[in-house]
C-alpha positions in Angstrom: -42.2 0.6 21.8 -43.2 3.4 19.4 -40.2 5.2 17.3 -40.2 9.1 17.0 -40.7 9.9 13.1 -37.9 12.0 12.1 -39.2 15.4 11.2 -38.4 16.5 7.5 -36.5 19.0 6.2 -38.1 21.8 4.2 -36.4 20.7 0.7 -37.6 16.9 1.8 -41.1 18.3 2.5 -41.4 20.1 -0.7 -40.1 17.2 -2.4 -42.5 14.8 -0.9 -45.4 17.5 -1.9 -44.3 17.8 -5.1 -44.0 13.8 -5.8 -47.4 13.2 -3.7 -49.2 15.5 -6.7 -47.3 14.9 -9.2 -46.3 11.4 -9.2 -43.2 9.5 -11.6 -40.8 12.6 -11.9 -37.4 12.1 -12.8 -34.9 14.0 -10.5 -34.0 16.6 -13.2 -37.8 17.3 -13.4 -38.0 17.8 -9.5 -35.0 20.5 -10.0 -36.6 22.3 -12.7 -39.9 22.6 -10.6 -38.4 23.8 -7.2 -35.8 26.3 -9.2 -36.0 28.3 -6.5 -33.9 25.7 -4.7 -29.9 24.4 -5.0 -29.8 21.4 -7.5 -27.6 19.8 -5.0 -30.0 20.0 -2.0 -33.0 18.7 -4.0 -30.4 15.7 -5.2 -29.3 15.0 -1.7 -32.7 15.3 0.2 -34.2 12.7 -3.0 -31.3 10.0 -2.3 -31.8 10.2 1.5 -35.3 10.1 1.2 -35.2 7.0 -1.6 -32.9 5.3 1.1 -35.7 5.5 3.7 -38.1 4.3 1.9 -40.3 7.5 1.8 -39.7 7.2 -1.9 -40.0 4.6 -4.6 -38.5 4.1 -8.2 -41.1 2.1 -10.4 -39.8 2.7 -13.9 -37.0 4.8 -16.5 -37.2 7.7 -18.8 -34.6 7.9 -21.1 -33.8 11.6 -21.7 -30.9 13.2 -24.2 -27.8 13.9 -22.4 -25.5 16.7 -23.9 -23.4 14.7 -26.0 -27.3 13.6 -27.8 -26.8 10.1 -25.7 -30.0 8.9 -24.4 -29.8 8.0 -20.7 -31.8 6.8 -18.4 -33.0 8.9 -15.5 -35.3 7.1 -12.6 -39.1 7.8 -12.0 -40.0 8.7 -8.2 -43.2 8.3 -6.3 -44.3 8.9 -2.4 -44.5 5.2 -1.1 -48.0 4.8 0.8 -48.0 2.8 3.4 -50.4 -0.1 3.3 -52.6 -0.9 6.2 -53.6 -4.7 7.7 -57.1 -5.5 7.5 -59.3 -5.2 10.4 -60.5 -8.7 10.0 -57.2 -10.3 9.7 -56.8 -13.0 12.4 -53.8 -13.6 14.0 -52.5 -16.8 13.3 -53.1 -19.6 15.8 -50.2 -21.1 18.1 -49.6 -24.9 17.2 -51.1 -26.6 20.5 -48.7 -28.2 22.3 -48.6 -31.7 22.3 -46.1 -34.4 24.6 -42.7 -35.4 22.9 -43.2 -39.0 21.8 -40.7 -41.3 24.0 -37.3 -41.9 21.9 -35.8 -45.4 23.3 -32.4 -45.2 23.6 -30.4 -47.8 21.8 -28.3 -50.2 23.2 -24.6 -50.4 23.1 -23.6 -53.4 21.7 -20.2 -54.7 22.9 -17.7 -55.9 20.6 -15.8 -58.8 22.5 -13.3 -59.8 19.3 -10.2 -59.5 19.7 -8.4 -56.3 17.8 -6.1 -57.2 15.3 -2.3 -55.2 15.7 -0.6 -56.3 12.4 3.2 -57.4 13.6 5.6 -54.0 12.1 8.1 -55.2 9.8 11.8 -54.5 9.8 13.0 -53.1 6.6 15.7 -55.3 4.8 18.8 -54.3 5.4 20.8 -52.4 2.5 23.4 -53.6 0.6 27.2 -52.7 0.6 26.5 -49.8 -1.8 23.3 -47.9 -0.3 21.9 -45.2 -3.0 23.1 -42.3 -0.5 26.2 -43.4 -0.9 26.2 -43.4 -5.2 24.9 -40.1 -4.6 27.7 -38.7 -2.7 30.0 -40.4 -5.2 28.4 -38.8 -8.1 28.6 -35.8 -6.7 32.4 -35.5 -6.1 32.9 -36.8 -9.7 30.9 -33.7 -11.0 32.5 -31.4 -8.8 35.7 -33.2 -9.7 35.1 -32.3 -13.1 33.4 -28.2 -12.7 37.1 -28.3 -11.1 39.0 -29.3 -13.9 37.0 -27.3 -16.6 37.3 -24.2 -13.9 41.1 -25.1 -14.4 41.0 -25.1 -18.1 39.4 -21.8 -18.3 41.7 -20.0 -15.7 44.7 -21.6 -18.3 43.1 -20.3 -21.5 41.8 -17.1 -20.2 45.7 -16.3 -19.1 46.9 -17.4 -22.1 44.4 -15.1 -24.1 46.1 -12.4 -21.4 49.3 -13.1 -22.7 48.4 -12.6 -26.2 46.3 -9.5 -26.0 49.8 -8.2 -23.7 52.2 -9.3 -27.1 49.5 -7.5 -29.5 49.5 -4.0 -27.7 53.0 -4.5 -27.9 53.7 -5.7 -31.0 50.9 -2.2 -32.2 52.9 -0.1 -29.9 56.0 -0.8 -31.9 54.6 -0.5 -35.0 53.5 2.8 -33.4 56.6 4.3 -33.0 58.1 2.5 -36.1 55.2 5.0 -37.9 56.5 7.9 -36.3 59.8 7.6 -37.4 58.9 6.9 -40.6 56.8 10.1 -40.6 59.5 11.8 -39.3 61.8 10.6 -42.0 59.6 11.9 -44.9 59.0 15.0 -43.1 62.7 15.6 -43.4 63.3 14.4 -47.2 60.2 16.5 -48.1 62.4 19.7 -46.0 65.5 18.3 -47.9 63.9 18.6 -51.5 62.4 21.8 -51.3 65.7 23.5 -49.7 67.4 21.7 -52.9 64.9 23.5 -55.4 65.6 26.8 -53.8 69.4 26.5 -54.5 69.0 25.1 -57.8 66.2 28.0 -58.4 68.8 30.7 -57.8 71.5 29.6 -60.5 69.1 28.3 -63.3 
């Protein structure tokens, strides 16, 4: 069944011109010879083209970038396709010969008797069985994250109790300032009126 060749664009056509003359040009070099073309059009109608297999890559120039990097840049060429020789012979079908007979092996019959080891019982436990040390240990430790939960809940209200009688105790000395304030605000009133008077008659 023959496949209908895809017809080429006019920037794929001028490419492929271009490349079929003027073989190993880098992409930037293609651009710069059809200026009269988009930059992106020659760019996209190369990679489509490459991805055909119209084109081939065979080597790298390394050109200065703008930053004075040297990069390299691929090569492109048309790819030519390669014909078969004329006097080619097609390669000859194995001749067919007849299946050698495969003898089908005998069953062999294995009349022992099978073996069915007897199950034993396991030994029965003791009067103390691990599950139940477990369960014991368990209640001694919660027995005891009680007690400590007890011990805390005491010292924590008696550290309530304190921190109650210290507020207290600062709230009296509180007031106990204030009244001593108030008491040298009134001597200090006293002593100045009494320097007045004595001011007048000295």
């Amino acid at each position: 069944m023959l496949t209908k060749k895809r017809k080429r664009s006019e920037t794929a056509q001028r490419v492929y011109t271009l490349l079929k003359n003027n073989p190993d040009l880098t992409t930037n070099e293609i651009c710069r010879r059809l200026s009269d073309l988009s930059g992106s059009a020659v760019q996209t109608a190369i990679s489509r083209m490459f991805i055909s297999g119209e084109l081939e890559s065979r080597g790298k120039e390394y050109l200065p970038s703008a930053d004075g990097k040297m990069l390299p840049h691929k090569t492109y060429h048309v790819k030519y396709k390669v014909r078969p020789s004329r006097n080619s012979t097609k390669p000859k079908k194995p001749s067919k010969q007849p299946a050698p007979k495969v003898m089908q092996p005998k069953l062999v019959v294995d009349t022992q008797p099978v073996w069915n080891p007897a199950q034993t019982k396991p030994e029965p436990e003791g009067p103390t069985t691990p599950t139940a040390e477990r369960e014991v240990l368990v209640l001694r430790h919660l027995a005891d994250i009680y007690k400590a939960l007890n011990l805390m809940t005491e010292q924590q209200d008696a550290l309530i109790e304190v921190f109650k009688g210290t507020l207290a105790d600062l709230a009296e000395t509180k007031n106990e300032l204030e009244m001593t304030q108030l008491r040298l605000e009134a001597e200090q009133a006293r002593r100045n009126w009494w320097d007045a008077v004595k001011g007048w008659f000295s």
